[in-house]
Structures are given as structure tokens and as C-alpha cells.
C-alpha positions in Angstrom: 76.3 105.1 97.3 75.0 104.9 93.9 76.0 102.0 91.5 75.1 103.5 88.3 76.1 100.0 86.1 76.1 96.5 87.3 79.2 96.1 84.1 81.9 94.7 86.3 84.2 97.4 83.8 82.9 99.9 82.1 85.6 101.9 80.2 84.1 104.8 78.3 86.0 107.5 75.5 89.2 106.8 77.3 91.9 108.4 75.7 95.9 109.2 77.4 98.9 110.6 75.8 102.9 110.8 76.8 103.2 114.1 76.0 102.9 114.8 72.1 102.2 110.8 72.2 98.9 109.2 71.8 98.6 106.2 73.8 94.9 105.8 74.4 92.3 107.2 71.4 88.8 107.6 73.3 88.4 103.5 74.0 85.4 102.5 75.1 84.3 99.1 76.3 82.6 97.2 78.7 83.2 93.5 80.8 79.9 91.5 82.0 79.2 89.9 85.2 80.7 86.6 84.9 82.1 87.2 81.5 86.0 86.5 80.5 87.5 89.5 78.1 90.7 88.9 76.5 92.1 92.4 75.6 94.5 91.5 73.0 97.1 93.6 70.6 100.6 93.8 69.7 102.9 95.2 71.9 102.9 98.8 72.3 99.4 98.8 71.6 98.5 100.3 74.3 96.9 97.8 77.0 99.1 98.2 79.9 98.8 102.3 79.6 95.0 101.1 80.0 95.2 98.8 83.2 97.3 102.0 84.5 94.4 103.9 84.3 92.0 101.3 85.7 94.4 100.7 88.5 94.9 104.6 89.0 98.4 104.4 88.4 97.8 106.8 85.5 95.4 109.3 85.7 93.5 110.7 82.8 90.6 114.2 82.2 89.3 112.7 79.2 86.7 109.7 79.3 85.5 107.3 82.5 86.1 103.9 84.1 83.7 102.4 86.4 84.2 99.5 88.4 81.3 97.3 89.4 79.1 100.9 88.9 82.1 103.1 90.9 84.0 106.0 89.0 88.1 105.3 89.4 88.5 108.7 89.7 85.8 110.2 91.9 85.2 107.1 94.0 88.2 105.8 93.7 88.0 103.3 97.3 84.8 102.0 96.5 86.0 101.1 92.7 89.5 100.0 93.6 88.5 98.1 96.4 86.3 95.9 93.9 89.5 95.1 92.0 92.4 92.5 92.1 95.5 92.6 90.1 97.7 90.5 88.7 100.8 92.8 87.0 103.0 91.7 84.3 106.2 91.8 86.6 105.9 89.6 89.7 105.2 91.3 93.3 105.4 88.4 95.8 108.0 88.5 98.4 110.5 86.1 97.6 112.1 85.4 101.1 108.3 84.7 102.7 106.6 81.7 102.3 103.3 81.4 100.4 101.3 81.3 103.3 103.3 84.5 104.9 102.2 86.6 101.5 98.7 85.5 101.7 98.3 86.4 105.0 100.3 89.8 104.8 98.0 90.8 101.7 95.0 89.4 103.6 95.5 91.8 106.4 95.5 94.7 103.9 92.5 93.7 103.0 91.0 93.6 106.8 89.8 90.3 106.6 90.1 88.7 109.8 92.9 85.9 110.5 90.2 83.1 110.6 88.7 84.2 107.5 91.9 84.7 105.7 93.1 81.3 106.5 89.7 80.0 105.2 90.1 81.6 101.9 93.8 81.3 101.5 92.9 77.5 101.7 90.5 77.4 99.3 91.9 79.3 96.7 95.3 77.2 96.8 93.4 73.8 97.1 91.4 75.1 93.6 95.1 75.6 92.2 96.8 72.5 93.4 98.9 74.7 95.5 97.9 74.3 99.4 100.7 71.7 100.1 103.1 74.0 99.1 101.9 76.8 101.3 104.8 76.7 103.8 107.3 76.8 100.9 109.0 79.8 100.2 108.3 81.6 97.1 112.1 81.8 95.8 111.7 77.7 96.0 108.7 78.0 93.3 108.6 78.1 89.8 107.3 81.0 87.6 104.1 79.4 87.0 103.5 78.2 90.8 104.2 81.7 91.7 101.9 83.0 89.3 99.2 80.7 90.7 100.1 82.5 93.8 99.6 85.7 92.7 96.2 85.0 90.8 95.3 83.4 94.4 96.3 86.5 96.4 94.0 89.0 93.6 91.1 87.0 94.8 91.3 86.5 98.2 89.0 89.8 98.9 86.5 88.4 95.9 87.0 91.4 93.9 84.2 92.0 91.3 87.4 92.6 88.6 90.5 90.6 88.3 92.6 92.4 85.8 95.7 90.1 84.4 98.4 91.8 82.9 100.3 89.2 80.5 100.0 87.1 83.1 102.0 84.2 81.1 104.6 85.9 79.4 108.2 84.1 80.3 106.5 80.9 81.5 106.5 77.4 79.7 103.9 76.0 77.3 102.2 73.9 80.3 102.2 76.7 82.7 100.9 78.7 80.9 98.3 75.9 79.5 97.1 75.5 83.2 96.5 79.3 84.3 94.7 79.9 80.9 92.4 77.0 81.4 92.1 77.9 85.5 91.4 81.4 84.4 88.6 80.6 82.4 86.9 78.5 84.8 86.6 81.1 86.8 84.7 82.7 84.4 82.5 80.1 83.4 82.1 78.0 87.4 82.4 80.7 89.6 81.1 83.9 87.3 84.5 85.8 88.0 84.9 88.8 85.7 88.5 89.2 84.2 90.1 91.7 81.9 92.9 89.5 80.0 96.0 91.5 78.3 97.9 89.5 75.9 99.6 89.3 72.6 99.3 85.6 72.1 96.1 84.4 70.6 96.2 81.0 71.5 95.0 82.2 74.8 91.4 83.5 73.6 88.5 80.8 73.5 85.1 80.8 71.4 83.4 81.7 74.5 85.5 85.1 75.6 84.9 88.6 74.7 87.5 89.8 72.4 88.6 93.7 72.3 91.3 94.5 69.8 93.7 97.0 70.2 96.1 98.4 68.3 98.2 101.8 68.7 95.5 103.0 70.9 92.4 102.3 69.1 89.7 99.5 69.6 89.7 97.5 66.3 86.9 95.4 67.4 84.8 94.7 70.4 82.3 91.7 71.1 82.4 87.8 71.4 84.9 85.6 69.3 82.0 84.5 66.5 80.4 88.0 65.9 84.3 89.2 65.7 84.8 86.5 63.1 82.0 86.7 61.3 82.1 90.6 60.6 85.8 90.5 59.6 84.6 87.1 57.3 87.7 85.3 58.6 87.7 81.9 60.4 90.0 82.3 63.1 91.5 85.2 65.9 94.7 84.9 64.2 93.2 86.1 60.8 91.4 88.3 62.5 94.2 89.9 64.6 96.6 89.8 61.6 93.5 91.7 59.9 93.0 94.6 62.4 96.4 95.2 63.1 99.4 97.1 62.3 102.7 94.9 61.7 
């Protein structure tokens, strides 16, 4: 089937409304191979309206999004299939044990038990998490279960990882060690990841930065060019800058 982008995202005049409400105004943007994007605004700004689109929660007539080259809407198993998600609100099982919600989601994906065990191992032992494996996840702590989660999104090797405020509610060293995991992803293993967040402390030098604010993209391209057209120093000047209080 034809791939007509290698972009692992391309999101192109995207726009969405709740009825006489604009959510989305025609965004457009695109994530590299390999390349971390941290798609930050206030909230209400509009980001999680836009992973419901990319996930096909939300459906929208008016614009595109491709996924490593696929259209969400008119080949929407080949594009979704090259996805993993981590949502804002946690989705692990609490009564099964790490190792039972691997597997489970594993099989979803049809990877074979041997296979799945393979990759359920490495992905915990890159988190620190494979001794825990035969813990139940009530017995865990936000951030181990978010490890989880991140560990589950990438079990098929999805082109995309999407990350949905992946840190809100979590302590200051949780959330330290899935930002800093995170990004070597990016940079070690060339995983491509959409980031929503509203904290800035979470974007490095190295990351794409797309602003958005009440539905519009404020800026779009890496941390220095960002910084350099707005003549400010920092993403906090620069997000104060763009954005609406």
C-alpha cells in the first residue's frame, strides 16, 4: 500500500469544533523519524482534542493525519496499527499483575507468546521494572505504573508513541525518570514521540517544540530556532510569550 511520507506524524489543516466551539484551527505539523516533539500549551488549549483525532476517537472532514505515510481516516488499520498510546488517565488492570497486562495487550497485538515474553522482558529491564513483573499493579506506585504503561505502547514497536500528560499527578522524581527515559528513546533507539504537556520543564534543547494555544499553533520547530525568533532565552519566555493567560 502506498506510504506517501516517511514523517512518523504528519498532521495537516486540522481543525475540530464542539458545536459552535472551536477546538482545533487548521494545525498543521509534522514529527520526524527518531525525533522527540513536545506539544505544549495551557490547558484547554486544545492538545488532547488533537490526540483524539490521531487516535480516531474524534473524527474530523476538515484537514489530514498520517501516520508513518497512512491516512487515520481512510487507512485507518495500517495507521493505527503503527501507533502506541499512553492516555492521561491510567488503563492497566489493577487486579492483574504486570506481567498478566503485558501479555493480555501482547496478544492483541498477535505477537506470539515467545515473542511477547522476549519483548515484555526487554522493555521492563530498560525501565528497571522486570523484578517487579509478578507484582500486581494496585501494589505499584503511579510512576512504576506509568513505566508500565509506556512499556505496554511499545511492545508492538509502533512507529508513534503518543504521551498524553503522561506525568501529571506524579512526584518530582517520577516524573524526572520518565522524562529523561522518554527522551532516550528518542535519541538511543530513534523512537518518534508526540509529548502533551503544560509543564515546560519537560522540553529539552534537543526536542521539537509545537505551541498551542486555544486551537492554534503559536510556533512550530526545534527549541533554539523557537527562541531565537521570539528573541527570548528560554521556553518559559517563550510560552508566556505565545500564550493566552
Amino acid at each position: 500500500m502506498n506510504r506517501p511520507s516517511r514523517a512518523a506524524l504528519t498532521v495537516q489543516g486540522v481543525s475540530f469544533a464542539y458545536g459552535p466551539k472551536t477546538a482545533l484551527n487548521r494545525v498543521s505539523f509534522e514529527v520526524d523519524e527518531g525525533q522527540c516533539a513536545m506539544l505544549l500549551g495551557p490547558n484547554g488549549a486544545g492538545k488532547s482534542t488533537l490526540f483524539s483525532l490521531i487516535t480516531r476517537l474524534y473524527d474530523s472532514s476538515e484537514g489530514h493525519i498520517r501516520i508513518g505515510g497512512y491516512d487515520v481516516r481512510h487507512q485507518s488499520r495500517e495507521a493505527l496499527g503503527r501507533l502506541g498510546v499512553v492516555f492521561q488517565q491510567p488503563t492497566l488492570d489493577l487486579d492483574l499483575t504486570v506481567m498478566q497486562n503485558l501479555r493480555y495487550h501482547s496478544a492483541l497485538q498477535g505477537l506470539s507468546g515467545r515473542e511477547a515474553n522476549l519483548r515484555i522482558q526487554e522493555e521492563l529491564e530498560r525501565q528497571n521494572m522486570f523484578e517487579r513483573r509478578l507484582e500486581r499493579v494496585r501494589q505499584l506506585n503511579g510512576g512504576h505504573r506509568r513505566r508500565v504503561e509506556i512499556a505496554r505502547a511499545l511492545l508492538h514497536r509502533p512507529d508513534l508513541l503518543l504521551l498524553d500528560e503522561p506525568t501529571v499527578g506524579l512526584d518530582v522524581p517520577s516524573r524526572q525518570t520518565i522524562v529523561d527515559y522518554v527522551h532516550e528513546l528518542c535519541h538511543e533507539r530513534r523512537a518518534s514521540v508526540l509529548w502533551a504537556t503544560h509543564l515546560i520543564d519537560e522540553v529539552r534543547v534537543r526536542d521539537h517544540l509545537v505551541v498551542l494555544d486555544q486551537g492554534v499553533v503559536k510556533a512550530n520547530g526545534c527549541v533554539p530556532e523557537v527562541l531565537t525568533e521570539l528573541g527570548v532565552s528560554t521556553v518559559g519566555e517563550a510560552f508566556r510569550h505565545l500564550t493566552v493567560d
